[in-house]
C-alpha positions in Angstrom: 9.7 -17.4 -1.3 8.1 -19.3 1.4 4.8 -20.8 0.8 1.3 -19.4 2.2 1.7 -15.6 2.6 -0.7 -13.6 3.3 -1.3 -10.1 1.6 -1.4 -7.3 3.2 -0.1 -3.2 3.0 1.3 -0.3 4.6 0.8 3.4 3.6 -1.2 2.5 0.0 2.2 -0.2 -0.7 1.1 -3.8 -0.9 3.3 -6.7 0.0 2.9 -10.3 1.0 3.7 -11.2 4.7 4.7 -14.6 6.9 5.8 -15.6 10.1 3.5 -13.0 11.9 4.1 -12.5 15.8 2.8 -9.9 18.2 1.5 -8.9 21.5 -1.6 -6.9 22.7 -3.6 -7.9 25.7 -2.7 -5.4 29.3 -0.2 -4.2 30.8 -0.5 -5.7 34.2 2.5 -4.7 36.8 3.3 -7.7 39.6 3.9 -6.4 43.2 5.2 -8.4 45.1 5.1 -8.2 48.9 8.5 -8.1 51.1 7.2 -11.3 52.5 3.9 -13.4 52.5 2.0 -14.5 49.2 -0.3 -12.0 49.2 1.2 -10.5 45.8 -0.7 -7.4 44.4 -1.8 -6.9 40.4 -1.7 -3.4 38.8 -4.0 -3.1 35.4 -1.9 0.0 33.9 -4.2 -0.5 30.5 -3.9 -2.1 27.6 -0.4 -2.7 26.1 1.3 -1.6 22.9 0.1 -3.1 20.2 3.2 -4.8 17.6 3.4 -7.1 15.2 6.4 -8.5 13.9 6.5 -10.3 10.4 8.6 -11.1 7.4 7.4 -8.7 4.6 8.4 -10.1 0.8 8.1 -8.1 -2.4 7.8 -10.2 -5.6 6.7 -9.4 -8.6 3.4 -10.3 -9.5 0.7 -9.9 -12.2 -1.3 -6.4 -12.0 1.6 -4.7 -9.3 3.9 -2.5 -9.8 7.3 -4.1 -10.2 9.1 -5.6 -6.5 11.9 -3.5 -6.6 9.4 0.0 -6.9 7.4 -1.3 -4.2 10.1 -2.3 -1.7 11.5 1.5 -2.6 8.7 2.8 -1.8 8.1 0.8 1.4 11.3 1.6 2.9 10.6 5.6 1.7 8.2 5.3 4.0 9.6 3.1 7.2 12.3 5.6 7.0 9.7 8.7 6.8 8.4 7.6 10.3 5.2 8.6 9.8 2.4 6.5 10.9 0.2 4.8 8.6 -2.2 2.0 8.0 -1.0 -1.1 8.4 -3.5 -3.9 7.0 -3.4 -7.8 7.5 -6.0 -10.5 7.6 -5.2 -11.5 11.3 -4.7 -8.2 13.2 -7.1 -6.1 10.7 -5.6 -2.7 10.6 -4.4 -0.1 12.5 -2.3 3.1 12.3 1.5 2.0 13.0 5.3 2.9 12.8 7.5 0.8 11.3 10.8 0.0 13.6 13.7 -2.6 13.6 13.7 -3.0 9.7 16.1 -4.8 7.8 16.2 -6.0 4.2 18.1 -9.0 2.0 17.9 -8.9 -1.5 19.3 -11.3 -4.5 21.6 -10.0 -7.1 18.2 -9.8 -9.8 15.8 -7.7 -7.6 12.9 -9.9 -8.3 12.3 -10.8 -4.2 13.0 -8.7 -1.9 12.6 -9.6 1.6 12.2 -7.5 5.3 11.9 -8.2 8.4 10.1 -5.1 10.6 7.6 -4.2 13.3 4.9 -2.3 12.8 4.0 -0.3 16.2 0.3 0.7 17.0 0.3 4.8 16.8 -3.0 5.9 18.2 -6.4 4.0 18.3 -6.8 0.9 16.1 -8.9 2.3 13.0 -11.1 -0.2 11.5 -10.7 0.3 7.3 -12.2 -3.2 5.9 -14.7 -5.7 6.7 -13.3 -8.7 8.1 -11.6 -10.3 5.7 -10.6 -8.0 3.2 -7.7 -5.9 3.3 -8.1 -2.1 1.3 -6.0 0.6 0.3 -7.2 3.4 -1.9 -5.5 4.5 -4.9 -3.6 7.9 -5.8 -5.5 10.4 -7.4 -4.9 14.2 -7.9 -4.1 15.8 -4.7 -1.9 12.7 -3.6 0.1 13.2 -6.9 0.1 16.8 -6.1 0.9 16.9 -3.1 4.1 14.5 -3.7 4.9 16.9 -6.8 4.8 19.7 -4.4 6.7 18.1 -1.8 9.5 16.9 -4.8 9.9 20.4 -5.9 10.8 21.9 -2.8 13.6 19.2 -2.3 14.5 20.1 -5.7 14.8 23.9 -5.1 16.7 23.4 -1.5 19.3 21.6 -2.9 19.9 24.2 -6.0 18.6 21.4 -8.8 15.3 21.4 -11.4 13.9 18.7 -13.0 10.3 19.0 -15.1 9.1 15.9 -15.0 7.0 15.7 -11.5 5.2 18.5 -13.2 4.7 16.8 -16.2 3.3 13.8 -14.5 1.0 16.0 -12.4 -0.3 17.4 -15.5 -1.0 13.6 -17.0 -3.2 12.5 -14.1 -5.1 15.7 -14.3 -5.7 15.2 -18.3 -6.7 11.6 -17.1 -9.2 13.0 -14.9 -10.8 16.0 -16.7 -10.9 13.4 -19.6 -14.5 13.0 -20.6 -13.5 9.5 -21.9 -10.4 7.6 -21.5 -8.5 5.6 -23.8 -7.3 2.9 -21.5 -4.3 1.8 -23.8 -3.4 5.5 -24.2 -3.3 6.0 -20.1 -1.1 2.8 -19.9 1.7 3.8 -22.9 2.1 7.4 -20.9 2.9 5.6 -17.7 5.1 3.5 -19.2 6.7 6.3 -20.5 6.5 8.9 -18.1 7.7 6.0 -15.1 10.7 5.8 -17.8 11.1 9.4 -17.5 11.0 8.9 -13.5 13.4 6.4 -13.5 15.8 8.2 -15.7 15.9 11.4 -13.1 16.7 9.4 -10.6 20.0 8.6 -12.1 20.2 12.3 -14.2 20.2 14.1 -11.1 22.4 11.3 -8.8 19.7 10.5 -6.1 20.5 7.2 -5.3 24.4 7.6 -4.7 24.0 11.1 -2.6 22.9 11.1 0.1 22.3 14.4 0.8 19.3 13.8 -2.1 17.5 11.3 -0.5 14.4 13.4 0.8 14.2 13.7 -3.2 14.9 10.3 -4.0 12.1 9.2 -1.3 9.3 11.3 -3.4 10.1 10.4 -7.0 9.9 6.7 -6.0 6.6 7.7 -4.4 5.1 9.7 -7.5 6.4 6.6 -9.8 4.1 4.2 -7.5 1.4 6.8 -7.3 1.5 7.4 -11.0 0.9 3.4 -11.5 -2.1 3.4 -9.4 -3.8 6.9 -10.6 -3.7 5.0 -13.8 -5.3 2.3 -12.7 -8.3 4.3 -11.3 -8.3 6.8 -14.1 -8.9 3.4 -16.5 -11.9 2.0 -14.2 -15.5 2.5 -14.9 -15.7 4.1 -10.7 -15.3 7.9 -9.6 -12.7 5.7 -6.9 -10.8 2.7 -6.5 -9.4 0.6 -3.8 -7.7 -2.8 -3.7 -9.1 -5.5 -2.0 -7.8 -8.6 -0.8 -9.4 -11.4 -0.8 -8.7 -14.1 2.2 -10.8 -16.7 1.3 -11.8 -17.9 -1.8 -15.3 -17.1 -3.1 -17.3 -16.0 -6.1 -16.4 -12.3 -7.5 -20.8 -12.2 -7.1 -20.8 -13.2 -3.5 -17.6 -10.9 -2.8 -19.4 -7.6 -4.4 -22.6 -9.0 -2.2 -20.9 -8.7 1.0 -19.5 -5.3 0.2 -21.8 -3.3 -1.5 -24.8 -5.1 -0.6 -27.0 -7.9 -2.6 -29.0 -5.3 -4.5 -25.8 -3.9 -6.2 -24.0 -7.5 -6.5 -24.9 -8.4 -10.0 -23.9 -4.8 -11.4 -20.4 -4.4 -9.2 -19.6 -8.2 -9.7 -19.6 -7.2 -13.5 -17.6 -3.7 -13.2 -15.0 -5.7 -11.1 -14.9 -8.3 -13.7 -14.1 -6.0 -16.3 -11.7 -4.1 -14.2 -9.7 -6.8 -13.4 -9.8 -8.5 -16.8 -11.2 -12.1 -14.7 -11.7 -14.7 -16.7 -13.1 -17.2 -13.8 -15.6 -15.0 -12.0 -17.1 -18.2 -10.1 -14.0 -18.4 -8.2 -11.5 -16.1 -6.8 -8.4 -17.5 -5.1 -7.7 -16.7 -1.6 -4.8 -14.2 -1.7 -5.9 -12.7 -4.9 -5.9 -8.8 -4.5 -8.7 -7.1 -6.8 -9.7 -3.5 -7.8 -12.8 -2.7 -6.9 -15.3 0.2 -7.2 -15.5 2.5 -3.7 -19.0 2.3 -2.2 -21.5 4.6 -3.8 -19.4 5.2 -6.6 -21.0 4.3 -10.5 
């Protein structure tokens, strides 16, 4: 894996990134006269914006496993929908995915691509400067991918009970007047098992007349991962932040929720992420964090 990448995400899927190029500026037409110098410039607004980069999935501590993610990932270049796209040098914006193509090792553990992310509409501004954020799943994403999973299921004449019975965990997780963090963590393990074990049960990977169905039981095995994660925190929501330059977990909570609330969100992160140097935070490091006005 080449050295210094960046994190950054598409869609909610988190990924590290290198070897970024793009373009942006105007689209200015040249008209040039059938003779003399006196050449004519036509503004026609501002340009496309694209990026081009070399995406990785590895696995790391606190993430979902490479593999899931780059699943995911390509579920969701191959969707087409537009999403946000997050970076620390072009900030974010709501993009397409085009010209993507993948290489992987015989052990799954890196997975690299190499893509362009299109601008699809006006740039939307969803972190400070700095600091890259993507929510995590809750109820009605979960549902909504169960939904979408069981009418893929029923057009193609098949059944399967376990997008329900994940539905129903999250929504015991939330009603849950207190949660038993190890508890949450053993039924993901087992219910991504259960996931995992469909996919093969009902052939999704090799047919691929199944692969609308195969594209939303990846996605409700990552969302299940991250609904546990905020079910488990001490916040109403959490988002994922990533940290570009290195700094104190205090002086990070400071600049997002303000100094009054540092001291108290500095501890609730500290917790959540299970930090054991507080005073410093490694650029690059991606942390959960409490969503504004949440306690």
């Amino acid at each position: 894996m080449p050295p210094e990448l960046l994190p950054a995400s598409f869609g909610g899927v988190t990924f590290r990134v290198a070897f970024l190029s793009g373009q942006g500026g105007r689209d200015i037409v040249v008209k040039s006269p059938s003779r003399g110098d006196a050449h004519l410039l036509q503004d026609r607004g501002l340009r496309i914006r694209t990026t081009r980069c070399d995406v990785f999935f590895v696995d790391e501590q606190g993430s979902p496993p490479a593999l899931e993610r780059f699943r995911e990932f390509q579920g969701l270049a191959n969707d087409g929908a537009p999403r946000i796209f997050t970076h620390p040098i072009d900030g974010s914006y709501r993009a397409r995915i085009t010209d993507f193509e993948y290489q992987t090792g015989a052990d799954d553990r890196e997975i690299s691509v190499s893509c362009t992310f299109l601008q699809d509409g006006e740039a939307q501004t969803v972190y400070r400067p700095g600091l890259g954020v993507a929510p995590l799943a809750g109820v009605d994403e979960v549902s909504a991918t169960v939904a979408a999973a069981e009418e893929q299921l029923a057009d193609e004449g098949l059944a399967s009970e376990v997008p329900r019975s994940t539905l129903d965990t999250v929504v015991a997780w939330t009603e849950a007047e207190t949660v038993d963090s190890r508890a949450v963590y053993l039924e993901t393990a087992s219910l991504s098992q259960e996931i995992g074990d469909e996919i093969d049960r009902l052939e999704l990977v090799s047919n691929l007349d199944r692969w609308p169905i195969y594209r939303e039981f990846i996605h409700l095995q990552s969302q299940l991962r991250r609904a546990a994660e905020a079910a488990t925190s001490e916040a109403e929501d959490v988002y994922e932040v990533a940290v570009t330059t290195s700094m104190p977990v205090r002086l990070l909570c400071a600049q997002i929720y303000g100094a009054a609330e540092a001291d108290d969100k500095a501890r609730q992160v500290t917790t959540l992420n299970r930090l054991r140097t507080p005073g410093r935070i490694p650029a690059g490091t991606v942390l959960k964090v409490p969503r504004e006005g949440a306690r």
